[in-house]
N, C-alpha and C positions, 0 to 999 in steps of 0.2 A: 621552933617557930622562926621562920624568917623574918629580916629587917620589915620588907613592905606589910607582913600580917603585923608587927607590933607596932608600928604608928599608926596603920586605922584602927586597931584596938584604943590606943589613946585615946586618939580621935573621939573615935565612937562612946568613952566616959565624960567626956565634956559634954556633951550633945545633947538636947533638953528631952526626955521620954519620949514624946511624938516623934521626935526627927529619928530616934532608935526606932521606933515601930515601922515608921517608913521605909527606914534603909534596909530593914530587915523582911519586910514585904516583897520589895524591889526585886532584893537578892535570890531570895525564894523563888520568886518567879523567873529570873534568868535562867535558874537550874532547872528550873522545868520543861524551859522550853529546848533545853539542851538534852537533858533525857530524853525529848519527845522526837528532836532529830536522829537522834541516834537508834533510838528502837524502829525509825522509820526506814535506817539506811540496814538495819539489820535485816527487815524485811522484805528489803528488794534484792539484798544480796540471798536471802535461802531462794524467794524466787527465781530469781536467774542462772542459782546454781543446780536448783530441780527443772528448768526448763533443760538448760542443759543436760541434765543425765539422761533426759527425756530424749532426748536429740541422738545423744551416742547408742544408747540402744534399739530406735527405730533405723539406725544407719546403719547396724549391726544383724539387727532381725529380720527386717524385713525388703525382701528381695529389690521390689520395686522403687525404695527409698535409696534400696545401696546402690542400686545400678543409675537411679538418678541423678544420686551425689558424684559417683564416680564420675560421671561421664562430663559431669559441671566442671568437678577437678582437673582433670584431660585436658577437658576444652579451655583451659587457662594456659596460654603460649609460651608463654614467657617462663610459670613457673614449671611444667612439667613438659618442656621439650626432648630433655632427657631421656626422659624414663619413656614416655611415648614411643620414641624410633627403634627400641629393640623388640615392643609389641609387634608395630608394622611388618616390619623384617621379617618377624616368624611366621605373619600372618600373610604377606607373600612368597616363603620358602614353601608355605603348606600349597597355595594355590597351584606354585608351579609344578609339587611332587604329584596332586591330583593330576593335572594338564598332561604330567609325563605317563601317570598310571592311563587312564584313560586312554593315548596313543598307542600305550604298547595291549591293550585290551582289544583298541582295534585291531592292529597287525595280526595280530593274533587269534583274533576271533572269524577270520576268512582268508582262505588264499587262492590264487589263483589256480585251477585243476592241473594244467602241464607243470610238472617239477624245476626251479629256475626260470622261470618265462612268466609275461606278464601278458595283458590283452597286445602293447605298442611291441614288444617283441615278439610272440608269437605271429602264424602267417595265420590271416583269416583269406578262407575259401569261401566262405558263403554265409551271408549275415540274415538279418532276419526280414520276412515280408514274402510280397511275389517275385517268383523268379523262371526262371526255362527250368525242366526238368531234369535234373542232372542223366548224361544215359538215359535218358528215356523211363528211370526206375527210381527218380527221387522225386517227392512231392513238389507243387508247383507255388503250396505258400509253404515258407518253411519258417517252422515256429522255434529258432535256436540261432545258436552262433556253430560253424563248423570251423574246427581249425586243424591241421595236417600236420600228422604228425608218424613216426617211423611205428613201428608192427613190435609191440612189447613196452612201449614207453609207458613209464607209470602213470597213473592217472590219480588224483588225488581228489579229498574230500573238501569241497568247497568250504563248507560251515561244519557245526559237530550235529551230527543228527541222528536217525534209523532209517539204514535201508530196506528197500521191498528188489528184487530181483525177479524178472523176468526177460522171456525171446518170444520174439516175434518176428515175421518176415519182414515188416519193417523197419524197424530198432535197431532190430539185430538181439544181441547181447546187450540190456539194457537192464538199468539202475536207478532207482526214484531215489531220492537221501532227501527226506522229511526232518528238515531245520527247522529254527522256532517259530519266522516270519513267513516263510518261502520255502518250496520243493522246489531240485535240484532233477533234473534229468539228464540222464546222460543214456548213448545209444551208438551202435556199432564197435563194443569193449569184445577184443580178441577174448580175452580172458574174464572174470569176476572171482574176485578175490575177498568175497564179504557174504554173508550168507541174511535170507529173510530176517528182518525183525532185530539183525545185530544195530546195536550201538555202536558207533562208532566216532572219534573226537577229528578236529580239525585238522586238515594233512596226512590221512592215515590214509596208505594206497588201497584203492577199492577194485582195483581192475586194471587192466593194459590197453590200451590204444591198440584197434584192430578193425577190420571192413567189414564186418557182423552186417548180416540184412542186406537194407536196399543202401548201398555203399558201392561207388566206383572206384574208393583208394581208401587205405588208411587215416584216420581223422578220428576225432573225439566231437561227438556234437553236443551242443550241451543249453539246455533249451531249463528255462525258469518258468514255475507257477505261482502264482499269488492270488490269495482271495476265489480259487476255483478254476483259474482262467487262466492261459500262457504272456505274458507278457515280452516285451521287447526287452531282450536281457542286454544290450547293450549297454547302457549308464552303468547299469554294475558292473559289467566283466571289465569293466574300462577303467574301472580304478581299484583291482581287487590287487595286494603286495604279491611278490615274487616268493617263495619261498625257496634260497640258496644254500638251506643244508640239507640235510638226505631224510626222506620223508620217514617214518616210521613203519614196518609191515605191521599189516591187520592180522589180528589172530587168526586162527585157522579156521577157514567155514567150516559149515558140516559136512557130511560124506557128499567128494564129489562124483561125480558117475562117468570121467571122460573114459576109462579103462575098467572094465566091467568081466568078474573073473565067474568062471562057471554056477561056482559054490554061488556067490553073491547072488547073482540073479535064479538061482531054485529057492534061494531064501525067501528075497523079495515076492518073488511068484507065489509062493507058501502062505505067507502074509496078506497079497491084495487076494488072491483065488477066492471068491464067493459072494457071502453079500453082506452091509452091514444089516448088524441089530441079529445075524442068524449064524449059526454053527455050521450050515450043508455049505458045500462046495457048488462050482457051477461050472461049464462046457464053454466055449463060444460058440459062435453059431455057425454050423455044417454047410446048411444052405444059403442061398443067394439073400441079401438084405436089403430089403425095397422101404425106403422110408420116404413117408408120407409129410407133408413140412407145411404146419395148421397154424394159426394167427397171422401178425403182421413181422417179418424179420426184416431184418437191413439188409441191403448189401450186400454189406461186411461180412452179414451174417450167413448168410448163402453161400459167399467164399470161400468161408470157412468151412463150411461141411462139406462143400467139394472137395478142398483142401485136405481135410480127416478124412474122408472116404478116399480118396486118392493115397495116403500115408499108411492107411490098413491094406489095403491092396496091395502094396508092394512091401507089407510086412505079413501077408500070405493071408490075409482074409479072399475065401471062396470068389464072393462077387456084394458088389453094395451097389445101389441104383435109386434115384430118387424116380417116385413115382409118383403121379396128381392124385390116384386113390389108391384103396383096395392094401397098402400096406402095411408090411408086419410090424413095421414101427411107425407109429406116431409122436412127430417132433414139433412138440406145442413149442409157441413163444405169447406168453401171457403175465401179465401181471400178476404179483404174487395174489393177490384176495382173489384170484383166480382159480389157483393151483386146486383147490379144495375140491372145484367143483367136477375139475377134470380130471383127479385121482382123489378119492374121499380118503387114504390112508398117508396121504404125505407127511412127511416132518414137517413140523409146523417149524417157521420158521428157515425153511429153504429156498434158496434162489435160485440152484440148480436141482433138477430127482429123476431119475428114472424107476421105474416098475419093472420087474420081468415076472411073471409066471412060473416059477419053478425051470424045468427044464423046455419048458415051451420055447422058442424061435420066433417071440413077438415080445413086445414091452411097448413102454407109453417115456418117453422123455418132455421133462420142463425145463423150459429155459426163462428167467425174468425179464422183464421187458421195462421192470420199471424205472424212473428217470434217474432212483439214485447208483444203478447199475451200467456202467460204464460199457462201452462197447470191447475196451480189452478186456474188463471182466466177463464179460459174452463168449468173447470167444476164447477164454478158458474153460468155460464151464460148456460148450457145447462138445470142445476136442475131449473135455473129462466123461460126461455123463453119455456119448455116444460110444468111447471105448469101453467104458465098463460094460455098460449092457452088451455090447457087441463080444468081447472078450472074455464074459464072465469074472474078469477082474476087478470086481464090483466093492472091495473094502479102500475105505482111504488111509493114507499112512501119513506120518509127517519125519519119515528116515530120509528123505533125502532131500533137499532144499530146491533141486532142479526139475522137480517130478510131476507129473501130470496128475500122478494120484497124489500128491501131496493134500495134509487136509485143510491148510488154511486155502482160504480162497485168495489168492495170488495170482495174478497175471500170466501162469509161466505156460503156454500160448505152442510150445513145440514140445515134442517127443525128445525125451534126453537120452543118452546111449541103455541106461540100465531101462529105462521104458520100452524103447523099440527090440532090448534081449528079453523081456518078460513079454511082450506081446505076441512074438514070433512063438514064444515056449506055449503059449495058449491055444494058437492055430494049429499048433504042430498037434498034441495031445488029444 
């Protein structure tokens, strides 16, 4: 017992009963109300300490609390400037590696057609709009850019796309390359080094610069479609990159026809001789061919048959003659919901057909007329379905990518060398 507890024990035995009962009342209740503090502070502390755990696992779990919290913490300058500036850093190294991926996505994702040359380097001969008629034999609005350039020069693929190949007397040797926004046209290519329907990627040589068609000089033209319709290809050839390494060669087309050996064309011959959907073989025609020309045709369209009737003639058909009646051939031009009514057995589904009779000297030809058949496709399919019935080489093939009997419907508008050796084999026979 200590000193101060044994003198108010004294104390406290002198002291008359009452004043014991009080002091001892008194005392009593100090301690009580000292317990009462204490179980009070006990229970603000579990409080405080469950608010908290409460806190650390909502900052912990749930997404939108942590990125809350964080962003509070950050946004404190003073305490986390530190740690902040190597976020930034990263988070500008990443912007600028996008920026660089991006540019070189561009470069690379178009180049200019001449190899090395850009729109401001290369020579432009003739841009786009009205112009004077180049010789007398180039159009007078001209839907392209033409640039000049030497006989063999490579020509390259603007964007990565698929091309379509055909010739024509005006094009020349020409090239559609269907990209993902925009079709590419090109016209007057000495050469085509890419075949129907090929895939082909960006820079990949498709052809050679040559004066194909209605061309006074060597030049590449190169005329742009978007949404249906030609557009003014300036703005783009005007900022397309140069490309200064060596372009890559295109795989090999399919079989070309410029050198056409005996064996080859009795093949050929063998294959288109007769008709489809039949087994029998067929003759060309002995006598004179007067065709009758019923609906509404173009122009173009009438050109062109003079055009093909002039081209068998001098690949030794007898005699061909348009005539206003009374002809062995009739050369519809009508709308397909048409075709039905003027041959009841057509291929449903054809935009070009002819008929013949067995060995008869008369047939019926249809040509579409309708809006979503293009006038070069016209006049594919008139030089196609007038030399088969004429010819008897009435099967289509798809051997040769440049070919008139080819069977997709393609643009390709002229006689290729193994064509004009199986047509002449037909006349003769």
């Amino acid at each position: 017992m200590t000193s101060s507890n044994q003198h108010l024990q004294q104390a406290l035995q002198h002291c008359s009963p009452d004043m014991q009962a009080e002091i001892a009342y008194r005392l009593a209740l100090q301690e009580s109300k000292q317990r009462s503090w204490l179980n009070l502070a006990y229970q603000l502390e579990t409080i405080v300490t469950t608010a908290a755990v409460i806190a650390t696992l909502a900052i912990l779990l749930v997404p939108g609390v942590n990125q809350s919290t964080t962003d509070w913490y950050f946004g404190i300058p003073w305490l986390n400037a530190a740690e902040k500036q190597p976020d930034q850093e990263k988070q500008s190294d990443q912007a600028a590696e996008e920026q660089k991926l991006e540019t070189q996505q561009e470069a690379t994702g178009r180049i200019f057609p001449l190899p090395g040359k850009t729109h401001a380097t290369a020579e432009l001969s003739s841009g786009y709009g009205s112009r004077e008629s180049p010789g007398g034999i180039g159009s007078t609005f001209h839907r392209g850019y033409d640039y000049p350039a030497p006989t063999g020069n490579p020509v390259l693929a603007i964007e990565s796309g698929t091309v379509k190949v055909w010739t024509d007397g005006s094009c020349g040797n020409g090239i559609e390359l269907k990209a993902k926004d925009r079709s590419f046209i090109y016209c007057h290519l000495d050469t085509v080094t890419v075949a129907n329907g090929q895939s082909v990627p960006v820079g990949t040589v498709v052809g050679t610069v040559g004066s194909t068609g209605g061309s006074t000089g060597p030049h590449i033209h190169i005329g742009i479609i978007e949404g249906g319709d030609y557009i003014d290809p300036g703005e783009y050839l005007k900022v397309l990159p140069s490309n200064l390494e060596s372009p890559p060669e295109a795989p090999a087309a399919t079989a070309a026809t410029s050198s056409v050996s005996p064996d080859e064309a009795q093949q050929y011959f063998l294959e288109l001789n007769g008709f489809e959907f039949s087994d029998s073989k067929a003759s060309s025609f002995r006598g004179v061919t007067r065709i009758e020309i019923l609906g509404n045709p173009t122009e173009v369209d009438r050109e062109t048959i003079k055009q093909v009737m002039q081209d068998l003639l001098d690949l030794g058909a007898n005699g061909i003659e348009i005539v206003e009646s009374g002809g062995n051939v009739q050369l519809h031009f009508a709308e397909t919901t048409e075709f039905g009514n003027i041959v009841p057995d057509v291929v449903k589904g054809s935009i070009g057909f002819f008929s013949r009779k067995s060995e008869a000297e008369e047939g019926t030809i249809l040509i579409a007329t309708d809006r979503r058949i293009s006038q070069q496709d016209r006049q594919h399919l008139i030089r196609e379905e007038v030399t088969q019935l004429i010819t008897g080489l009435g099967k289509d093939s798809d051997r040769y990518n440049d070919s008139i009997f080819q069977q997709r419907h393609d643009p390709v508008t002229q006689y290729s060398e193994i064509d004009k050796a199986v047509i002449r084999m037909a006349f003769e026979k």
